[in-house]
N, C-alpha and C positions, 0 to 999 in steps of 0.2 A: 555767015556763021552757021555753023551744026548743029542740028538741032537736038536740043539733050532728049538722053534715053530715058524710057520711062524706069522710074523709080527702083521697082523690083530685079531691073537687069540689070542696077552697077553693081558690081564691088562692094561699096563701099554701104549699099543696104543688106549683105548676107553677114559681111562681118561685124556689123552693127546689131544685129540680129541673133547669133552667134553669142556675141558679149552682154545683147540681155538676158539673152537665155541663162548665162552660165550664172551671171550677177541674180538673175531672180532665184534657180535651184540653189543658191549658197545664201539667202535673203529668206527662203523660205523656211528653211532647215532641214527638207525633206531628208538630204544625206542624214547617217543616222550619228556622224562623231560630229558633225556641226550643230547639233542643236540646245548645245549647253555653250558653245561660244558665242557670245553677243558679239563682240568684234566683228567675227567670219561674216555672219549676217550683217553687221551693221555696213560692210565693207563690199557685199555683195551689194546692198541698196544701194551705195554709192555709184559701183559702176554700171551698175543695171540706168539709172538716171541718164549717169555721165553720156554709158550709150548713146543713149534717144537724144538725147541732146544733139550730140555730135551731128549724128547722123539728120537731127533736120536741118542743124546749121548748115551741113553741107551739101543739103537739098535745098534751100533757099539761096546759096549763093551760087548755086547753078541755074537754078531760076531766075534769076537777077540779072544774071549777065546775059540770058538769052532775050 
């Protein structure tokens, strides 16, 4: 079997990375028409989480099978 790459050279850690990025600036409020909507940010938090999540589940089940 092959051996998995490290972390920061898949895919699937840039686009995870990416989505928290964008989930935390919309969580934070910095933009300046998002900061009287609690939704936007409440919804930013959500995928900013969602992200990280993802992305270690599917660095532990890479790890797992190696």
């Amino acid at each position: 079997m092959a051996e998995a790459k490290a972390g920061w050279r898949c895919t699937e850690f840039w686009l995870s990375t990416a989505a928290t990025l964008v989930g935390l600036v919309m969580a934070s409020g910095v933009l300046p028409e998002q900061t009287d909507n609690l939704w936007v940010r409440l919804i930013g938090g959500v995928v900013a989480v969602l992200a990280a999540l993802g992305y270690t589940a599917s660095r532990a089940k890479v790890k797992s099978a190696e």
